[in-house]
C-alpha positions in Angstrom: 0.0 0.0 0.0 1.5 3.4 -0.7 2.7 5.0 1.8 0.0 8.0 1.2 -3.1 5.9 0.9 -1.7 4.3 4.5 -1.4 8.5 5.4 -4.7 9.6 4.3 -6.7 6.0 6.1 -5.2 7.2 9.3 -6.3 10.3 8.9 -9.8 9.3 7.8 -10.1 7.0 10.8 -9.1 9.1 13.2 -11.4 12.2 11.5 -14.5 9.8 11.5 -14.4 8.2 14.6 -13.6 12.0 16.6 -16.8 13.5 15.0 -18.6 10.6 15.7 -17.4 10.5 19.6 -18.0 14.4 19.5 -21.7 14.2 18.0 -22.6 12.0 20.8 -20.8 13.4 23.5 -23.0 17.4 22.5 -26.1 14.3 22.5 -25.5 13.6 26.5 -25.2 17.7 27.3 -21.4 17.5 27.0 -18.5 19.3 25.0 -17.7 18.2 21.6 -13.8 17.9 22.7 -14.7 15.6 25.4 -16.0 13.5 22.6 -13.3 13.9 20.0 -10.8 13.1 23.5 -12.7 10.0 23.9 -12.2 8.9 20.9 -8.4 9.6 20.6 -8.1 7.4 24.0 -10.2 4.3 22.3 -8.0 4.5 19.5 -4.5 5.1 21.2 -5.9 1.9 23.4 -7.0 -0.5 20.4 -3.7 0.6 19.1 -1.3 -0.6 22.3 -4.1 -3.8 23.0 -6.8 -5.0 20.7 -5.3 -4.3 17.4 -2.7 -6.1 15.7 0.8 -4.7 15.5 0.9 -4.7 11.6 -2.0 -1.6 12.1 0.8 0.7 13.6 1.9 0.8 10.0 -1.7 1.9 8.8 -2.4 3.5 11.9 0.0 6.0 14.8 -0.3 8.5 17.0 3.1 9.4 15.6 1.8 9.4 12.0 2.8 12.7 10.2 -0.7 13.5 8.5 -2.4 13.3 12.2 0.6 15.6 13.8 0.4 18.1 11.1 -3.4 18.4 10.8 -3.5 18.6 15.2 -1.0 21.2 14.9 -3.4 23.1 12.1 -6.3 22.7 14.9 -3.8 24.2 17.3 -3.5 27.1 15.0 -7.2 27.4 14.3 -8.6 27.5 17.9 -6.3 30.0 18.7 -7.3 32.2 15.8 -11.0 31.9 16.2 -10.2 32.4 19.9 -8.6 35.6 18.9 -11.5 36.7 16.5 -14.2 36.0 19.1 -12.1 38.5 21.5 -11.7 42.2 21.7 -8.0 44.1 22.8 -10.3 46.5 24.7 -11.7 43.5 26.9 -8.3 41.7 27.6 -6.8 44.7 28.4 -9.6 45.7 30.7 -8.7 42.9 33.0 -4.9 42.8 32.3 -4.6 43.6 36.0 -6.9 40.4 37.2 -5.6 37.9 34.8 -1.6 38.7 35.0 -2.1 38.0 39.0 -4.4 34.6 38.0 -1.6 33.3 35.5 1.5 34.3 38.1 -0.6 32.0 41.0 -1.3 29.8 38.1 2.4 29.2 37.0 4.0 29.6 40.5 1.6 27.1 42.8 1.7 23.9 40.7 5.5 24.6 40.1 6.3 24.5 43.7 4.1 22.0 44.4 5.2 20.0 41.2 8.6 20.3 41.8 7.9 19.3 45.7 6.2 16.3 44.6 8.6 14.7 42.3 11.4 16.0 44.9 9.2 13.5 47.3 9.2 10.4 45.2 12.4 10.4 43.0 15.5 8.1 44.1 18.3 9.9 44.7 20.5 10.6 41.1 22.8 13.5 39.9 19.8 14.4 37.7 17.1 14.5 40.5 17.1 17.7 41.2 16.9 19.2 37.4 14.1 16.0 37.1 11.7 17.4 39.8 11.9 21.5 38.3 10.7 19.7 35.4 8.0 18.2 36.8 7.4 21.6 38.2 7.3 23.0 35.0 5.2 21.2 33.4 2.1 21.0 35.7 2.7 25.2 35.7 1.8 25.2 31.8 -1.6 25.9 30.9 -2.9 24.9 27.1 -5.9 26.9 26.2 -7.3 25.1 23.5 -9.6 22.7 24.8 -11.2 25.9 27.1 -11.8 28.1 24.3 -13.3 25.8 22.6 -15.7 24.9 25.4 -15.9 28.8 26.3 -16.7 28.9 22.9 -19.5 26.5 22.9 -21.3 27.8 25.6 -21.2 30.7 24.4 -19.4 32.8 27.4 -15.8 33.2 25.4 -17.1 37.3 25.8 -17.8 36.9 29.3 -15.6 38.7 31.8 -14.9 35.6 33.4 -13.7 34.2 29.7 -11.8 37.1 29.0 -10.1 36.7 31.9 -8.9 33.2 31.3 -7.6 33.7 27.9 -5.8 36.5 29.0 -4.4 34.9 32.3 -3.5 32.0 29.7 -1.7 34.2 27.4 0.3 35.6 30.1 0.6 31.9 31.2 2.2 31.2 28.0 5.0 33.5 28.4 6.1 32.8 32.3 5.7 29.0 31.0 8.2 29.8 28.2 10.5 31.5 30.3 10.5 28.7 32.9 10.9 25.9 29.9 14.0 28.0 28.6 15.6 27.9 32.1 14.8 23.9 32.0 16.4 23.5 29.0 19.2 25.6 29.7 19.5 23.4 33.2 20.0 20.1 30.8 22.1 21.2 28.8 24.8 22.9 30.7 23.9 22.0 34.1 23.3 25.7 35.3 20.7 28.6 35.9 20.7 31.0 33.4 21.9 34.4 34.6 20.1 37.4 35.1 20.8 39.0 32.0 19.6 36.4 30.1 16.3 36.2 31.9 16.1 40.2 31.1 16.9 39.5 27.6 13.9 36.9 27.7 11.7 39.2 29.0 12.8 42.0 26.9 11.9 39.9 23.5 8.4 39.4 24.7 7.6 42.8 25.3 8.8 43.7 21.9 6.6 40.9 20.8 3.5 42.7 21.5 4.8 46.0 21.3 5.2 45.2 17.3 2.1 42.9 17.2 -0.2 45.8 18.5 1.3 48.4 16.7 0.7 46.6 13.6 -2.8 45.5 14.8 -4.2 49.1 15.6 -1.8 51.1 12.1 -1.7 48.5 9.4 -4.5 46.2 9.6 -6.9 49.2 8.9 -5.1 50.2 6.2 -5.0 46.2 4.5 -8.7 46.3 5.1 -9.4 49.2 3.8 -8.0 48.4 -0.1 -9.4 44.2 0.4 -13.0 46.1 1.7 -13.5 47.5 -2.0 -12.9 44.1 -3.8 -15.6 42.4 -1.5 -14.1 38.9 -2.1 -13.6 36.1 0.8 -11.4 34.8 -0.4 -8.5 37.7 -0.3 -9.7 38.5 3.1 -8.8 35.0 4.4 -5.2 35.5 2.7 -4.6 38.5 4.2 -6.0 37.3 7.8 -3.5 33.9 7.3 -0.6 35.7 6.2 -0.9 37.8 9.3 -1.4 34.9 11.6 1.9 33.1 10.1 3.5 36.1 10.3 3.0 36.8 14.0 3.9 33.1 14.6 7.1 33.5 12.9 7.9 37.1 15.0 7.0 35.2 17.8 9.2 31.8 17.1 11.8 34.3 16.0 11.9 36.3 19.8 11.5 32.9 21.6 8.3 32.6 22.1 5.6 30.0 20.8 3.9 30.2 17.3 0.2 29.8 18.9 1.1 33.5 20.9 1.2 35.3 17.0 -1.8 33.4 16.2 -3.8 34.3 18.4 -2.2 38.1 18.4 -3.4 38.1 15.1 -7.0 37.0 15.1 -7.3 39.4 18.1 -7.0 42.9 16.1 -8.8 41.5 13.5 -12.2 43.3 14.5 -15.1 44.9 13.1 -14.2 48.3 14.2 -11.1 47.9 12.2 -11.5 45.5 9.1 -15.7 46.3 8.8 -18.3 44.2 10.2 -19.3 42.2 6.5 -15.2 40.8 6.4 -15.3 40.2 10.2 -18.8 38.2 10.4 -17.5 36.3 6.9 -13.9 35.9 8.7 -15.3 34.1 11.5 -17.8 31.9 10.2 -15.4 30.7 7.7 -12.4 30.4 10.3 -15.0 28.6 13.1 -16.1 26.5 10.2 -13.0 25.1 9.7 -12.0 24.6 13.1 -15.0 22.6 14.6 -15.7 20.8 11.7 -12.2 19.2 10.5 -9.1 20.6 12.1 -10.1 20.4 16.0 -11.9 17.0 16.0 -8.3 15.6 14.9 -6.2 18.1 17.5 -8.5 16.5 20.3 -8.3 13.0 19.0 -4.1 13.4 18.9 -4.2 14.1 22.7 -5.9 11.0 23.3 -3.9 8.8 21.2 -0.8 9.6 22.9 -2.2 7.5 26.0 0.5 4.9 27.1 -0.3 3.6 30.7 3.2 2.3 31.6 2.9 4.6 35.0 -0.1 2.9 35.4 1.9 -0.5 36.4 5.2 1.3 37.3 4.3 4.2 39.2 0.4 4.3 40.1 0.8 6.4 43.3 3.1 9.0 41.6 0.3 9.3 38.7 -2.5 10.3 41.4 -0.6 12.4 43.3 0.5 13.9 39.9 -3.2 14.3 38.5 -4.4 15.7 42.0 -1.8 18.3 42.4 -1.8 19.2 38.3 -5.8 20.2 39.3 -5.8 21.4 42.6 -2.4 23.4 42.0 -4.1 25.6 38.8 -7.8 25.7 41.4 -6.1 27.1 43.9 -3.2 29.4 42.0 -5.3 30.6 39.4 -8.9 30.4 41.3 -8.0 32.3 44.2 -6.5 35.1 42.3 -9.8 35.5 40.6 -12.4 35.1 43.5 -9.9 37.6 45.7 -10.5 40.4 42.5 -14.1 40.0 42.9 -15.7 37.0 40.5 -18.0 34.8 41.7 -17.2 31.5 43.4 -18.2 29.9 40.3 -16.5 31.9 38.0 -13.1 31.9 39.9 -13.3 27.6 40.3 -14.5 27.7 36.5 -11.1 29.9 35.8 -9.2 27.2 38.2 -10.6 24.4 36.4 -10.1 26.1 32.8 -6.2 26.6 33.1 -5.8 22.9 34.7 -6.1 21.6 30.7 -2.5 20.9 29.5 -2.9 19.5 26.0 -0.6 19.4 23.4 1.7 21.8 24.7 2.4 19.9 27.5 3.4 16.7 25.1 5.7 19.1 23.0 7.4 20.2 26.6 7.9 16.3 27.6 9.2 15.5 24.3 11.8 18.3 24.8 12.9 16.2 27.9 13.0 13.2 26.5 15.1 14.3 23.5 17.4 15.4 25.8 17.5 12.4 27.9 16.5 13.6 31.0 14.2 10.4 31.8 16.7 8.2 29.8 15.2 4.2 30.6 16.7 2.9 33.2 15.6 -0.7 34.2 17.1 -0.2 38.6 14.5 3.3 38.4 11.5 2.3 37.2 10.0 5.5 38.3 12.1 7.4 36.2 11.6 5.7 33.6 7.5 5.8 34.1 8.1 9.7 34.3 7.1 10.3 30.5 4.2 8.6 30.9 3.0 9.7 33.8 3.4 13.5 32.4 1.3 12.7 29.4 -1.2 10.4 31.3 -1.8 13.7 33.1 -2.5 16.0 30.0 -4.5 13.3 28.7 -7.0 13.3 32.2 -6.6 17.5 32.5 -7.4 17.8 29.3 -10.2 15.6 29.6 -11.9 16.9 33.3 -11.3 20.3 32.3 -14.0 20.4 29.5 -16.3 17.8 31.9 -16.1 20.3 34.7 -16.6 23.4 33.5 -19.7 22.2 31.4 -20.7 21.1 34.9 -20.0 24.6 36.6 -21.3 26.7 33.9 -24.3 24.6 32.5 -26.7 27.1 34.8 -25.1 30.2 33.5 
């Protein structure tokens, strides 16, 4: 079989069976990315025990097609996120989310890097091995809670405002800390403070330029595409700008998904008309829920592999609990102190637990570097991998559970 036809059946299974689990899962009252979660998990599980191995070749969670088409839905979410908000909004509770993403980062790192300090066997890499862990449960991947914000139809809510913006801020401490990781692995020392101003000095540029463009050029571009009246340019224009920002923001360290959604924020009715913007984001939302997010969601749940399960069960609870209660109480405290609601602030908590795929891309970082190299004396250390992505996987999936569950009154 060529090796595209084996390419495009993955992708077709994978596709099918995610719209399928999503479709039922808005039939019981639930988020379609609980669904399309679901669904990943059956198929990551057939894959490790029910199918044969000869399907790994038809079917992986490491297959190209799948990764590049998830990383598309990566790129979509955040650009209809950023179409669906207003600068005015985020900015308007700039104060209120910067303080929710600091006790969002800085709880679950100390008590991440507390809990792996706890159970790890004594090795010259122990110490870099817990900040790790640390780091990772102090990442927060939006995707999944946009989409449900999305759904419900509260991504324009102040609480929803909040948590985007708190999640963007999120993005950048999480960068900063994930820079010092990988800086501690490879030369075995914290970087100095010079570097860390450099760091911080490159993001601020970031969205210096990106709002400067937003508010001076964009108009303009709009202007010229408003008297030809076609889609069709106005969706060029509105990608170039998003690659654009992602390569300005890969090119000043940050990630790719930052530009994105930069770029999908400025583009609003005030400032490109209300006929490209409505056109814009039906097209954009179209795209996203329909094709490039059921296959995003279905990625996170195919990376499933359960070898902390048998190798480290203890360290995997205490891992999930304090992923969860680490971003309820750093980010959800914060946000009930500035005056939301109890349900609001929890919701926020809950939102900003979901790790997703940028917490896989951070663990493969570690891996590549050897950090958890397989050892067969340390078993734990060598469960570590797993145990990280078992815990996206279940973040992922309570987020969207729970905040249906908190919100569903509203």
């Amino acid at each position: 079989m060529p090796v595209g036809m084996e390419a495009l059946g993955g992708l077709f299974l994978v596709f099918v069976v995610a719209r399928l689990f999503g479709e039922g899962a808005e039939r019981a009252g639930q988020p379609a990315a609980v669904g399309e979660l679901l669904a990943g998990i059956v198929i990551g599980l057939a894959l490790a025990f029910a199918l044969p191995p000869e399907a790994n070749g038809f079917l992986s969670a490491d297959d190209d097609a799948i990764m590049m088409v998830a990383q598309a839905g990566i790129f979509f979410l955040l650009l209809a996120a950023g179409i669906d908000m207003k600068p005015s909004a985020i900015a308007a509770h700039s104060k209120v989310s910067f303080a929710v993403a600091v006790g969002g980062a800085v709880v679950p790192l100390i008590a991440g890097t507390w809990l792996a300090w706890v159970f790890l066997p004594e090795t010259p890499l122990k110490a870099v091995q817990a900040a790790f862990v640390g780091v990772a449960l102090a990442i927060t991947a939006i995707p999944t809670t946009v989409r449900v914000l999305s759904e419900m139809g509260m991504l324009q809510s102040r609480m929803g405002e909040t948590m985007v913006a708190a999640a963007i801020f999120d993005d950048v401490i999480g960068l900063v800390l994930l820079a010092v990781i990988t800086a501690l692995i490879e030369t075995g020392s914290i970087p100095g403070i010079a570097d860390f101003a450099w760091m911080l000095l490159k993001a601020a540029a970031f969205f210096v330029i990106t709002g400067l463009l937003g508010v001076h050029v964009y108009p303009r571009i709009s202007r010229h595409l408003h008297v030809l009246q076609i889609a069709s340019a106005e969706f060029a224009i509105l990608m170039a700008v998003a690659l654009g920002y992602g390569l300005l923001a890969e090119a000043l360290g940050m990630h790719w998904i930052v530009g994105v959604f930069m770029a999908g924020l400025f583009f609003e009715p005030d400032r490109v008309g209300p006929r490209a913007y409505n056109e814009m984001k039906l097209i954009v939302g179209g795209i996203t829920a329909g094709f490039f997010g059921p296959v995003f969601f279905a990625s996170i749940g195919m990376a499933v592999d359960l070898t902390a399960v048998t190798h480290a069960p203890l360290f995997l609870v205490a891992l999930i609990v304090v992923a969860i209660a680490g971003k309820l109480l750093g980010a959800g405290l914060p946000a009930w102190m500035a005056g939301l609601p109890r349900r609001d602030a929890a919701a926020i908590g809950i939102g900003m637990s979901s790790r997703g795929a940028v917490e896989l891309v951070v663990i493969s970082i570690a891996v590549e570097r050897g950090l958890f190299a397989l050892t067969s004396d340390q078993p734990l250390i060598a469960a570590m991998p797993s145990a990280l992505v078992l815990m996206a996987i279940v973040t992922t999936l309570v987020a969207p559970l729970a905040l249906s569950a908190l919100l569903r009154e509203r």
